[in-house]
C-alpha positions as CSV (number, residue, x, y, z in Angstrom):
1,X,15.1,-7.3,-14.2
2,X,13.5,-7.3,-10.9
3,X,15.9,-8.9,-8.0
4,X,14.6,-9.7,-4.4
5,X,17.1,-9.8,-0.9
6,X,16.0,-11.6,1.8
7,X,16.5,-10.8,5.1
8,X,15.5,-11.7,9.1
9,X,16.4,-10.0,12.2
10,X,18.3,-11.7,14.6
11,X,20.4,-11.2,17.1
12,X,20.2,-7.8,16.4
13,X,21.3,-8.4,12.8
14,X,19.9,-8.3,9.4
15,X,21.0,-11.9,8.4
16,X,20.9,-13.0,4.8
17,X,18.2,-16.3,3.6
18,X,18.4,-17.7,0.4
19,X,15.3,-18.6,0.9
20,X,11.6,-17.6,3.1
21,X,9.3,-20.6,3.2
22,X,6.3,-19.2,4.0
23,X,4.5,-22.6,4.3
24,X,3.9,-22.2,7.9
25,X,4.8,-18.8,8.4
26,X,1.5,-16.3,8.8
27,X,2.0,-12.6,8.2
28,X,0.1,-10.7,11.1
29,X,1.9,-7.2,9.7
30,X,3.3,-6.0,6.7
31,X,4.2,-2.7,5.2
32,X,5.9,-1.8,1.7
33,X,7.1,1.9,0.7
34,X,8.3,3.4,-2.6
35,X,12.3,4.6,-2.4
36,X,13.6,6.6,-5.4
37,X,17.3,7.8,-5.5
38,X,17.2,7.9,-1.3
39,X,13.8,9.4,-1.2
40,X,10.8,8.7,0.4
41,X,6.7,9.5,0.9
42,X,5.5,10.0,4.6
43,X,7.9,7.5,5.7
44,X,7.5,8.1,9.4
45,X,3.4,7.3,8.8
46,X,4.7,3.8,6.7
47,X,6.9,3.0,10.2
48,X,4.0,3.9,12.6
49,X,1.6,1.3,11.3
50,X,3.8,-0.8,11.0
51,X,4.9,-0.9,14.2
52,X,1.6,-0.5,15.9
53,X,0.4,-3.4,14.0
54,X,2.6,-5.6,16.0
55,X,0.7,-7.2,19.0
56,X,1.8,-9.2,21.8
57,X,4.4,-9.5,23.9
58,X,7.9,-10.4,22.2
59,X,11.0,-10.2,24.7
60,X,14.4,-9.4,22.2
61,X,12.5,-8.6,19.0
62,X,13.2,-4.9,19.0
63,X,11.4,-4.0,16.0
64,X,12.2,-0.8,16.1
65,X,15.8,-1.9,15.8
66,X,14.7,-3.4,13.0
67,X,12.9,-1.1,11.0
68,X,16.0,1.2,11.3
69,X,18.3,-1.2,10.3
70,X,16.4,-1.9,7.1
71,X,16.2,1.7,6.5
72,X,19.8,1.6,6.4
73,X,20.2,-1.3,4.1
74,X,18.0,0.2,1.3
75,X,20.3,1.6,-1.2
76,X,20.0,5.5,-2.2
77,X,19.9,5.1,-5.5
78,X,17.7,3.8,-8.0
79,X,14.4,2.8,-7.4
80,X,13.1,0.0,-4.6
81,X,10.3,-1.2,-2.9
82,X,11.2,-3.1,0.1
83,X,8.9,-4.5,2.3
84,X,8.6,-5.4,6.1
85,X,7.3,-8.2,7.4
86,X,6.1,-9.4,11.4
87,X,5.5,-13.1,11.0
88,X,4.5,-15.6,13.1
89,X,5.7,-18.8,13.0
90,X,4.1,-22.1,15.2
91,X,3.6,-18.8,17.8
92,X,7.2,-17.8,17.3
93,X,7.8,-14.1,16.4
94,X,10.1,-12.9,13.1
95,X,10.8,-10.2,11.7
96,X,11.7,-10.5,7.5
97,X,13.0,-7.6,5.3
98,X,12.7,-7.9,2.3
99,X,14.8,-5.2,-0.1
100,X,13.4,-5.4,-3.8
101,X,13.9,-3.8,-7.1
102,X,10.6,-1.3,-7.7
103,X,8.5,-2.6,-10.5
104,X,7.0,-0.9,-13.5
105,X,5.0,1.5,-12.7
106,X,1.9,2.9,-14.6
107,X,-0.3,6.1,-15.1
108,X,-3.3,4.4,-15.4
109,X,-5.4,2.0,-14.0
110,X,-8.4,-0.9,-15.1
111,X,-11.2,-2.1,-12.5
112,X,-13.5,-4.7,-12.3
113,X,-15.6,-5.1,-9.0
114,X,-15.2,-8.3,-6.9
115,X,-18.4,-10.2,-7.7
116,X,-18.1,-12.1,-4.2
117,X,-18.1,-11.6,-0.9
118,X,-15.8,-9.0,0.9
119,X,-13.2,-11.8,1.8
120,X,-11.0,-10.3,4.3
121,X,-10.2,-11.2,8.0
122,X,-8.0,-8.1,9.3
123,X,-9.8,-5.4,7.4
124,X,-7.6,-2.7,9.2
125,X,-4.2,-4.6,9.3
126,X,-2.4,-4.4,6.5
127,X,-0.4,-8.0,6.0
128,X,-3.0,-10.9,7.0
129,X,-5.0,-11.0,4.1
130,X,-2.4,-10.8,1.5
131,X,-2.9,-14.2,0.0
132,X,-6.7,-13.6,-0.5
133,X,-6.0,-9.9,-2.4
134,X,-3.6,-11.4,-4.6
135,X,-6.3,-14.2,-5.9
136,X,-8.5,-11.7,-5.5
137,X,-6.2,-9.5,-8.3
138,X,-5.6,-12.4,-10.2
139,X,-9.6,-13.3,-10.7
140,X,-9.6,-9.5,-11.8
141,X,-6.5,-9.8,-14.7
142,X,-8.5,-12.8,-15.6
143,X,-11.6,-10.5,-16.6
144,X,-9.3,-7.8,-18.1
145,X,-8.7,-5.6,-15.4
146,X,-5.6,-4.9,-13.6
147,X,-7.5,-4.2,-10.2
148,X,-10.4,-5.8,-7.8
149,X,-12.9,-3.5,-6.3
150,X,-14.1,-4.8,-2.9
151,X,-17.5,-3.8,-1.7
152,X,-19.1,-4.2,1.3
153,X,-22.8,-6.0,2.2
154,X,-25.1,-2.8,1.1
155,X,-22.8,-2.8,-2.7
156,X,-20.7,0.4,-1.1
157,X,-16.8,0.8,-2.5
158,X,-14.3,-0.1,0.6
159,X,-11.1,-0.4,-1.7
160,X,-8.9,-2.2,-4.0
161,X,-7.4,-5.6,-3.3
162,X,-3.8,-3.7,-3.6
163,X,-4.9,0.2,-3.5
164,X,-7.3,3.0,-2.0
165,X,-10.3,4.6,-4.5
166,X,-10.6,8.5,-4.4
167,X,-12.6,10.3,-6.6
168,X,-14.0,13.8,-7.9
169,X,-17.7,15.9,-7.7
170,X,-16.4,19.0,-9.5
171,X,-13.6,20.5,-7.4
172,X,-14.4,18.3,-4.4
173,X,-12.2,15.0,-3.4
174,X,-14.2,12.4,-2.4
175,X,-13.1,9.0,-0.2
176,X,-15.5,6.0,0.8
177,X,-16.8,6.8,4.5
178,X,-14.8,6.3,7.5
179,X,-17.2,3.5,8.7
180,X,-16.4,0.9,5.8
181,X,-13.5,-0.1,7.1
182,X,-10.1,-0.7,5.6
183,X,-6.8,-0.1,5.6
184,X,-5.4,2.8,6.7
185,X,-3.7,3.7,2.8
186,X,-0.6,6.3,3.5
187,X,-0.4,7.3,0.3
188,X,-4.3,8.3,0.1
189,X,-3.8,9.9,4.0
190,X,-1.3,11.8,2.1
191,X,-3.4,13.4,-1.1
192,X,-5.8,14.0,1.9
193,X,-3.6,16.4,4.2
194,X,-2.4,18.0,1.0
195,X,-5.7,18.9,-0.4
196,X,-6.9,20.1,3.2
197,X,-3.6,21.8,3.4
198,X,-4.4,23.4,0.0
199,X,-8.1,24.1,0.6
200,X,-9.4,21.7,-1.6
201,X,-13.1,20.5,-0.2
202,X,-12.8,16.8,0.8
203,X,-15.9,14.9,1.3
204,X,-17.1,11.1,2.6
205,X,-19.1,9.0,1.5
206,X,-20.7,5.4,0.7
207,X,-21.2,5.0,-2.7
208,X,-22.4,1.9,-5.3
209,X,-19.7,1.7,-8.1
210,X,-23.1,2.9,-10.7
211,X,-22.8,6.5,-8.5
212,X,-19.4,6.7,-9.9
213,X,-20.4,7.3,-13.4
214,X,-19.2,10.2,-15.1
215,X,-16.9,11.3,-12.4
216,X,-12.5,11.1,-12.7
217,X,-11.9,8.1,-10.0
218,X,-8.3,7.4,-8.8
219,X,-6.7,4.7,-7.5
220,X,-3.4,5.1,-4.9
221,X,-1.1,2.9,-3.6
222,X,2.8,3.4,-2.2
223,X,3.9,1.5,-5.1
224,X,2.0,3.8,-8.0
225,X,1.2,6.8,-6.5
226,X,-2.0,8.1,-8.0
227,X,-3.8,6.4,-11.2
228,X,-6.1,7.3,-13.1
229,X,-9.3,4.8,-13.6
230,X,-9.4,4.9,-17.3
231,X,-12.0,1.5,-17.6
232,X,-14.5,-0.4,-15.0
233,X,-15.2,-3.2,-16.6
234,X,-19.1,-3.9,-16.4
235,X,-18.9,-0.8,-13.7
236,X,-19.1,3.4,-14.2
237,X,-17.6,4.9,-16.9
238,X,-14.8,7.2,-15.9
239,X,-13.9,10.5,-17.0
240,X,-11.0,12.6,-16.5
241,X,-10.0,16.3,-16.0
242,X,-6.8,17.2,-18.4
243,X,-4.3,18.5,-16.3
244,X,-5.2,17.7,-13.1
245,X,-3.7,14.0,-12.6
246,X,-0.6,15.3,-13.6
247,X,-0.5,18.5,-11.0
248,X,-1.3,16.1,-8.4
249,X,1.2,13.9,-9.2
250,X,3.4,16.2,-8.7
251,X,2.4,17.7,-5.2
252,X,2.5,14.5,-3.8
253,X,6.1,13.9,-5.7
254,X,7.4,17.1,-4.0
255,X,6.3,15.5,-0.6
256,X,8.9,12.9,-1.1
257,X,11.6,13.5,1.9
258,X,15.5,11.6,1.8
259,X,15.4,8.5,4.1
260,X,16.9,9.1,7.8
261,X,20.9,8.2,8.1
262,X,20.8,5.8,11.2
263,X,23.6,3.9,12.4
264,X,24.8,1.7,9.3
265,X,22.7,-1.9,9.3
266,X,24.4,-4.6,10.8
267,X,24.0,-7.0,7.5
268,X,25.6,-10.7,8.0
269,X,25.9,-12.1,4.3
């Protein structure tokens, strides 16, 4: 059963809500990380865009207090997937932590490209355009798929509504190019680093969903980890390598550090 906390920081406190109305709330920055018994992935690249997503001048916020005080709060063991927040609020700044219970999570993945426009506002900020992915997901579980592909004016991949696309030519890694822009995925930045680290050719480029045919595609989020595409719907049909999904799965597992002991949280029930 999946089971939610609610928290905002004030007065240098994580103080418990019952309840976040969000009706006039807007989420400028948001991050979310996977925690398994006290363990991490690139946690320090999570808190880094995080924290430079936050703009403006806010006297007392201290969201760096913040982000280790929810650090603190998230329990080291069993699996989580808490999520920051920076909202703003009729111009008013707040900070909301929110600790939840991980949900299922999958080895594989279906697609189904967006048949619209590319509909977000904050292409690079992860947070502001969180209501118009999830309709966009929910338009895609509609047409069978689990997954929205967003493309941009010329029909090139940018990413999913709630995930990066990676994909292989033979023994090279492929990711769209650096100029269709997006969100900065840490869990994509990671498979990255470790195939450079591991010498594993990695190549960019704009591609149609149709170039995609025949190849093993992948998509990646902090939540899942790496996916397999096993169906496009009305798209490329995927293929995959035996073996290799599961190898990388567990390179990127091993990368997986114990969360930081700060001071404890100051938690107000």
């Amino acid at each position: 059963m999946s089971t939610t906390s609610i928290y905002r920081w004030h007065g240098g406190q994580l103080q418990s809500l019952d309840y976040c109305d969000m009706s006039n709330a807007v989420v400028a920055a948001a991050d979310s990380w996977l925690v398994t018994d006290g363990t991490a992935l690139a946690l320090e690249v999570h808190r880094s865009r995080f924290l430079g997503a936050i703009s403006g001048n806010h006297p007392g916020l201290d969201p760096h207090g913040f982000w280790d005080a929810a650090i603190a709060a998230i329990p080291r063991e069993g699996d989580w997937f808490p999520r920051v927040e920076f909202q703003l609020r009729d111009g008013a700044a707040l900070l909301v932590f929110r600790l939840r219970s991980a949900p299922e999570r999958t080895r594989t993945i279906r697609l189904v490209t967006h048949p619209g426009p590319d509909p977000r506002t904050h292409p690079l900020v992860k947070g502001p355009d969180t209501a118009v992915l999830l309709r966009l997901r929910t338009e895609a579980q509609g047409r069978g798929a689990d997954e929205a592909v967003i493309i941009s004016r010329e029909g090139f991949i940018i990413e999913g509504a709630y995930s990066s696309l990676l994909w292989w030519r033979g023994e090279t890694l492929c990711a769209p190019s650096p100029e269709l822009e997006r969100v900065d995925s840490v869990t994509a930045r990671s498979v990255i680093a470790l195939a450079t680290a591991l010498g594993t050719d990695v190549y960019y480029e704009s591609v149609t969903p149709d170039e995609l045919d025949g190849l093993e595609i992948w998509s990646l989020n902090a939540l899942q980890g790496i996916r397999i595409v096993t169906e496009w719907i009305d798209g490329p049909s995927p293929a995959e390598l035996p073996g290799r999904l599961s190898l990388w799965r567990a390179r990127l597992d091993r990368l997986r550090k114990p969360l930081p002991d700060p001071p404890l949280a100051q938690v107000n029930p």
